[in-house]
C-alpha positions in Angstrom: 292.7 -196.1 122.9 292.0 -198.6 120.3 292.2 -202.1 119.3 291.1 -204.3 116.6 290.0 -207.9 116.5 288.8 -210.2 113.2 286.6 -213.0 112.9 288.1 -214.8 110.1 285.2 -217.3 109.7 282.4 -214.4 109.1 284.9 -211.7 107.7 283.7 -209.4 110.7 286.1 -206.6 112.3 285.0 -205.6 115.8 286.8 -202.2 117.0 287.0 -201.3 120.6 287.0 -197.7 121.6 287.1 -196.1 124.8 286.5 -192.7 126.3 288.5 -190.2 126.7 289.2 -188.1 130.3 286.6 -186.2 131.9 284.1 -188.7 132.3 283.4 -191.1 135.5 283.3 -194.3 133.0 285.3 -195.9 130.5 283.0 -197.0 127.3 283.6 -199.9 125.1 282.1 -199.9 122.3 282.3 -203.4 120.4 280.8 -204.8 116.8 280.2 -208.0 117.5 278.7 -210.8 114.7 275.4 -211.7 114.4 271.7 -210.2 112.6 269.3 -207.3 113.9 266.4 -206.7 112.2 266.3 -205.0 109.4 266.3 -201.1 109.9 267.4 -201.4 113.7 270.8 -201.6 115.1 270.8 -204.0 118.1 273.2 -202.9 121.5 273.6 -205.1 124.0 275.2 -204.1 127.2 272.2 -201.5 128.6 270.7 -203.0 131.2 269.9 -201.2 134.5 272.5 -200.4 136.9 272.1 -201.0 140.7 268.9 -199.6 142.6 269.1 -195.5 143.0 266.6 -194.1 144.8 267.7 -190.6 143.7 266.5 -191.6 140.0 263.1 -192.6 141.3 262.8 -189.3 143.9 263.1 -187.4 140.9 261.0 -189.2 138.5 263.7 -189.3 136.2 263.4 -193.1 134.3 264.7 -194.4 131.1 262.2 -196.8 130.5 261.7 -198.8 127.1 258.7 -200.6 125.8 259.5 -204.3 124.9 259.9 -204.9 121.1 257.7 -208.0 121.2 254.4 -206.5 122.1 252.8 -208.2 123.8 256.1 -210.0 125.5 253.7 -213.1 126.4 250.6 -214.2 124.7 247.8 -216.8 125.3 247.9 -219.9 123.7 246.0 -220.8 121.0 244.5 -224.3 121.8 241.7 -223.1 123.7 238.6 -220.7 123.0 239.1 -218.4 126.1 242.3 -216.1 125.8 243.1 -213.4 128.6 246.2 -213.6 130.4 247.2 -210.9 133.1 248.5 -210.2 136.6 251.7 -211.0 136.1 254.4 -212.0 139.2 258.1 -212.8 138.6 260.3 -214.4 142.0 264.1 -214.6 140.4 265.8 -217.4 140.6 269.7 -218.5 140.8 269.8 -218.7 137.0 266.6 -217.8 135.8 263.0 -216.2 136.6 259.5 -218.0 137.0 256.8 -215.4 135.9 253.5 -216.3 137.9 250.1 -215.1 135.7 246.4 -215.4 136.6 244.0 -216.0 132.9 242.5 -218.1 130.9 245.3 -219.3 128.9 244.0 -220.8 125.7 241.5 -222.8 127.4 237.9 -224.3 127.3 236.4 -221.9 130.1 236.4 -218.6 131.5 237.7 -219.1 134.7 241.0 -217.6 136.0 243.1 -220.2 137.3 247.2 -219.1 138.1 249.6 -220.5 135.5 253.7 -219.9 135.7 256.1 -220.2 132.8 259.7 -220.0 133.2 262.5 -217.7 131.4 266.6 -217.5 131.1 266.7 -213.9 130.0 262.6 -212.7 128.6 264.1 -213.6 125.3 262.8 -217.2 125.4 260.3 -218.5 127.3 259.7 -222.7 128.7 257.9 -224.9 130.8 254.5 -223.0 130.5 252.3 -224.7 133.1 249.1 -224.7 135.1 249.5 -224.2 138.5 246.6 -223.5 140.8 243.5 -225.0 139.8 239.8 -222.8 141.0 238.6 -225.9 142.1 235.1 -224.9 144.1 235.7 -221.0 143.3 234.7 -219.2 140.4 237.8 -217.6 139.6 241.7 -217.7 141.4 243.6 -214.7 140.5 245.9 -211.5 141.2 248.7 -213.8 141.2 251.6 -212.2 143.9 254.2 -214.8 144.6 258.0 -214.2 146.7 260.4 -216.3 147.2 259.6 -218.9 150.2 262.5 -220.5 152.4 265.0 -222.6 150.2 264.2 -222.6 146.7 260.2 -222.5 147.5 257.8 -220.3 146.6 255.0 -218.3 148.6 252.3 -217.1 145.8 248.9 -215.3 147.1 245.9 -214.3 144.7 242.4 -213.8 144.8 239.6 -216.4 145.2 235.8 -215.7 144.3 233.1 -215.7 145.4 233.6 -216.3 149.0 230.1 -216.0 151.4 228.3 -213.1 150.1 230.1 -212.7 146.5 233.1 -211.3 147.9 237.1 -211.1 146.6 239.2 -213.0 149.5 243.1 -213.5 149.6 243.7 -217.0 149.1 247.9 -218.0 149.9 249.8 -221.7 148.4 253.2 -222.2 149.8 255.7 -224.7 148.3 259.2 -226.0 149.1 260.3 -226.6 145.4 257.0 -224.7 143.2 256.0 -228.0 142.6 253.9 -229.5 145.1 251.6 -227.2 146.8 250.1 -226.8 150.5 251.8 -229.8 151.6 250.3 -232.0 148.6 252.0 -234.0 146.2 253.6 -231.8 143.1 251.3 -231.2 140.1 248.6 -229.0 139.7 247.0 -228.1 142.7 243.3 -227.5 143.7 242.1 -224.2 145.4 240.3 -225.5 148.5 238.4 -222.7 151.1 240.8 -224.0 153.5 243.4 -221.6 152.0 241.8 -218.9 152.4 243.9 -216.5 154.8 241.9 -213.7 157.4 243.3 -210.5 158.0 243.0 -210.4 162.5 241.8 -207.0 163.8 241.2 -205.6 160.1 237.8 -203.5 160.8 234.4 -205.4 158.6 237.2 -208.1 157.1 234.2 -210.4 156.8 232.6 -207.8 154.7 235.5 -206.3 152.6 235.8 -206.9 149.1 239.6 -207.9 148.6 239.9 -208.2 145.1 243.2 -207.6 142.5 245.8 -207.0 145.4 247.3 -209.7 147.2 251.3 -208.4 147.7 253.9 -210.0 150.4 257.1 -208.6 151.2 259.1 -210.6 153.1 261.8 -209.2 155.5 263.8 -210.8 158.7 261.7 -213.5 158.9 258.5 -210.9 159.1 255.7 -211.1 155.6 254.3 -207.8 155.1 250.9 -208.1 153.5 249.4 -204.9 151.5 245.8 -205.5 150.7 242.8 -203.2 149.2 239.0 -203.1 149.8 237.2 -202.4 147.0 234.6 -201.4 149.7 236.6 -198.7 151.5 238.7 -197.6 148.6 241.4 -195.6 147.6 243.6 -196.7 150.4 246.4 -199.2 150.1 246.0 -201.8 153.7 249.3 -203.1 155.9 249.2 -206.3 158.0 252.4 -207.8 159.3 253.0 -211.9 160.8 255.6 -214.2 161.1 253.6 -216.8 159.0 252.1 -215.7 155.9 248.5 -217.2 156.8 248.5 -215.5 160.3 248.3 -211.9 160.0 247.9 -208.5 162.1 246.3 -205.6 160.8 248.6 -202.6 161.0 247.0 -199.5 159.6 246.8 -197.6 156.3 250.2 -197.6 154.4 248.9 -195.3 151.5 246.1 -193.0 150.6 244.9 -191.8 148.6 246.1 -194.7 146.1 245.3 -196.8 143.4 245.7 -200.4 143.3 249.1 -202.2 144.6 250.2 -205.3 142.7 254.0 -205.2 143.8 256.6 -204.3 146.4 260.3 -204.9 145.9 262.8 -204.0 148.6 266.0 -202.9 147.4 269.2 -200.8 149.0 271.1 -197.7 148.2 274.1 -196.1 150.3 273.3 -198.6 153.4 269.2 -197.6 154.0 266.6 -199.5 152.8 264.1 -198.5 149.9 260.5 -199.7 149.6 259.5 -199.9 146.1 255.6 -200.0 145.5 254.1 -200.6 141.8 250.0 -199.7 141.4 247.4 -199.4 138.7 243.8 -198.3 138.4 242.4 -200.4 135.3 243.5 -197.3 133.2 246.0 -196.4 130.3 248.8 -195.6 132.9 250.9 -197.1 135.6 251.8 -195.4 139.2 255.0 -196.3 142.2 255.3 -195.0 145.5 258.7 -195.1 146.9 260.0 -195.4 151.2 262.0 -195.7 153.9 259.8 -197.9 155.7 257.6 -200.9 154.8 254.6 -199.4 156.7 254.2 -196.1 155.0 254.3 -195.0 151.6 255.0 -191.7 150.2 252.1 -190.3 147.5 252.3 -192.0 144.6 253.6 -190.7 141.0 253.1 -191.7 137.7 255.4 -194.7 136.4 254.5 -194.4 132.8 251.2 -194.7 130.3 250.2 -197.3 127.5 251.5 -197.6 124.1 248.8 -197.3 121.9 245.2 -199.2 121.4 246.7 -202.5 122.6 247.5 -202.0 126.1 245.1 -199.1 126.6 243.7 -200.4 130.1 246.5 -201.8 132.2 245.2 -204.1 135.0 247.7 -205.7 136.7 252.4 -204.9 137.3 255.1 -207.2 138.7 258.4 -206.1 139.3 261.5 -207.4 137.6 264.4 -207.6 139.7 267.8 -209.2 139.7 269.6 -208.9 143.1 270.1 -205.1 143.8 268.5 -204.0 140.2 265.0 -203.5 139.3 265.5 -204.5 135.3 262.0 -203.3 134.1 258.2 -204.4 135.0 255.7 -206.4 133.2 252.5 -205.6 133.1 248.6 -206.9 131.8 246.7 -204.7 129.7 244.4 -204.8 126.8 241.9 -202.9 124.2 238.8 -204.3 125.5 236.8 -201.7 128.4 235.7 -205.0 129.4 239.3 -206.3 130.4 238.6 -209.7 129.7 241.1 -209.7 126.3 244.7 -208.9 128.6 248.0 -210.0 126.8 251.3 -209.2 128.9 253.6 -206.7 127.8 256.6 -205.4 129.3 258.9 -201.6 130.0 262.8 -202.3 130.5 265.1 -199.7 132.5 268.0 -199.1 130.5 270.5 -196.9 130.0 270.0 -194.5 127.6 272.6 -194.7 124.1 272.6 -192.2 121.4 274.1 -193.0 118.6 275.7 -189.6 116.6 276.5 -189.5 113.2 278.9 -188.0 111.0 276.0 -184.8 110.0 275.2 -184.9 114.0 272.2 -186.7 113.5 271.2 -188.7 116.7 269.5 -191.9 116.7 267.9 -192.9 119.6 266.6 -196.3 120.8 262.8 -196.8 120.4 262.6 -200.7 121.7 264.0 -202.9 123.8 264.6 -206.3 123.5 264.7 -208.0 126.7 266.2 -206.6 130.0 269.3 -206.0 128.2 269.1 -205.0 124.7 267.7 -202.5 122.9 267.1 -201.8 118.9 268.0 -197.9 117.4 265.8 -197.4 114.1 268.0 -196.4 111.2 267.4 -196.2 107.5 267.6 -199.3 105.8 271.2 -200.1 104.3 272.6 -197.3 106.4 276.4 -197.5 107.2 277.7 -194.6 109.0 280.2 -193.6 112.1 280.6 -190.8 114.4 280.1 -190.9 118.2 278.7 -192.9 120.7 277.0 -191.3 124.1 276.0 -193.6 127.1 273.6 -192.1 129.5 272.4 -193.6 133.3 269.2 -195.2 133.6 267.8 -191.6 134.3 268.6 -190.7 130.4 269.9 -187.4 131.4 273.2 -188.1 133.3 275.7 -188.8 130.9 278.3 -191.6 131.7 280.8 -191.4 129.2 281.0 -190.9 125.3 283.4 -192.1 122.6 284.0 -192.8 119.0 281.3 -195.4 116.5 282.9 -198.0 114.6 281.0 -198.0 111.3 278.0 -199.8 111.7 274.3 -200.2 109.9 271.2 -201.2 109.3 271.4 -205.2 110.4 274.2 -205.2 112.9 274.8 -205.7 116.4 277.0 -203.5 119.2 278.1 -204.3 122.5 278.7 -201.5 125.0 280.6 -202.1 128.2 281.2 -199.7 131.1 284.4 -199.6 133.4 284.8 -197.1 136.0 
């Protein structure tokens, strides 16, 4: 099938083509107006599909690095520049990403900052949040969703009594006012500070870089590590956030959880664990239950120089969908230079032309775009193929407009 429509006004043509039988999908392909860069041809359409836990089982993920690299820099109006640990808690129309750094400013002390984002294509309302007040450093930002439009976000204070990490937890109706203060920034205090009740040496454990709630039927699941006992990812349960139980060992050996997302597939709940170990990769651990975790596997490893020791991961989720994870890394050994940078789960689109050449898609832009590399002043047609956000189960193919260097197409999937 086939149907034409004109934009007068810009002289554009966008065709609309759909597949033919045999596949589980219809695909539209549409040429919409507008200007990619140079060399690439822009699709729109790609983001991730609902949660499948048969994707992750297999270890079978179309992830894409983020064309802007890094996604989020420091500023520039202060001498001390390393921003990390990165948290996002979705809202009704937008996200608020959650970071601990130094962001642009006039001492090295982390201190947890927030900035807010329609779509991770622009970026507003960049903020301090948490101030370290009497601690040297408040990081390892982890924040959730708290009651009605509130947020709950945990990090790390230090030092506490004998130069020792502690988890330190801020609760808000509206992310604006703070542990029952008035809104603006507010001022760590040791009051904050949360204990972990029947966790073995807690007064002695080093709890640094992993501070993760999962909330679930009015119960906060708290995974923890102790730098002191480690390779072993910690479980506490409560029904407040500041009055936990100790529970046992949810995963070992392990590296260092900075995320859990819960999410559903064919009516049964998935437990979605994200994990690094200061290195040039990233690890998940996938379950069934939220108190035990199956080994963990490789997620995916750095670029190049830039992000070449990852220290920190926060999930990006939309309802049902986990759209991609961001992540704080840097050159520096001494991981005091982070910028964050971002992976998107996509769908995987190749783009066939008329000598059955494929193109494939190198970046993404955002959690739903992504940018094929072409030659420059390139025009051709030929076919289109539309893969799941495994890249190896194909959806549905169909004819290419003619299209080039510069432009922009929209796909759209109907079953």
């Amino acid at each position: 099938m086939r149907g034409n429509r004109s934009w007068s006004a810009v002289g554009l043509v966008s065709i609309l083509l759909f597949s033919g039988p045999g596949f589980g999908f219809k695909i539209q392909v549409e040429k919409i107006p507008g200007q990619a860069e140079e060399g690439f041809i822009e699709i729109h359409g790609v983001g991730s599909d609902n949660f499948s836990a048969e994707i992750w089982e297999a270890g079978r993920l179309h992830f894409l690095p983020e064309y802007r690299s890094p996604l989020i820099r420091p500023k520039w109006d202060g001498v001390f520049r390393n921003i990390y640990a990165p948290s996002v808690v979705p809202r009704n129309d937008d996200w608020r990403v959650f970071y601990g750094a130094w962001d642009g400013s006039d001492r090295p002390n982390d201190r947890l900052y927030s900035i807010d984002t329609p779509d991770f294509l622009t970026f507003h309302h960049r903020r301090l949040v948490i101030e370290n007040g009497p601690f040297i450093h408040v990081c390892n930002s982890h924040a959730i969703p708290w009651e009605d439009g509130g947020v709950l976000l945990a990090g790390t204070a230090y030092p506490v009594e004998n130069g020792l990490n502690k988890p330190i937890v801020f609760t808000s109706p509206d992310g604006e006012a703070w542990n029952g203060e008035p809104a603006g920034v507010y001022t760590a205090s040791p009051k904050d500070l949360i204990p972990i009740g029947g966790y073995p040496g807690f007064e002695q454990a080093d709890n640094n870089g992993a501070n993760v709630f999962l909330e679930e039927n009015g119960k906060f699941h708290f995974y923890f590590f102790n730098f002191k006992d480690a390779g072993k990812i910690h479980h506490a349960v409560g029904g407040d956030p500041r009055r936990l139980e100790y529970q046992g060992v949810a995963l070992e050996p392990s590296a260092i959880v900075n995320d859990v997302k819960r999410f559903e597939d064919e009516g049964q709940n998935h437990y979605l664990m994200g994990l690094h170990r200061n290195g040039d990769r990233l690890f998940y651990s996938l379950s069934v239950s939220p108190a035990s975790f199956s080994p963990q596997r490789e997620l995916f490893t750095h670029l190049d120089e830039s992000d070449l020791y990852i220290v920190a991961l926060g999930w990006v989720t939309e309802g049902n969908r986990l759209l991609g994870v961001l992540y704080g890394a840097g050159a520096s050994p001494a991981l005091n230079r982070n910028r964050i940078f971002a992976r998107w789960l996509q769908k995987k689109i190749v783009l066939v032309d008329e000598d059955g050449r494929e193109h494939f898609a190198s970046w993404a832009l955002g959690p739903d775009r992504q940018m094929v590399k072409v030659p420059a002043e390139s025009k051709f047609q030929g076919t289109v193929k539309v893969y799941g956000d495994d890249g190896v189960t194909l959806l549905g193919e169909t004819l290419l407009p003619k299209v080039g260097s510069g432009e922009i197409l929209r796909v759209k999937l109907e079953e």
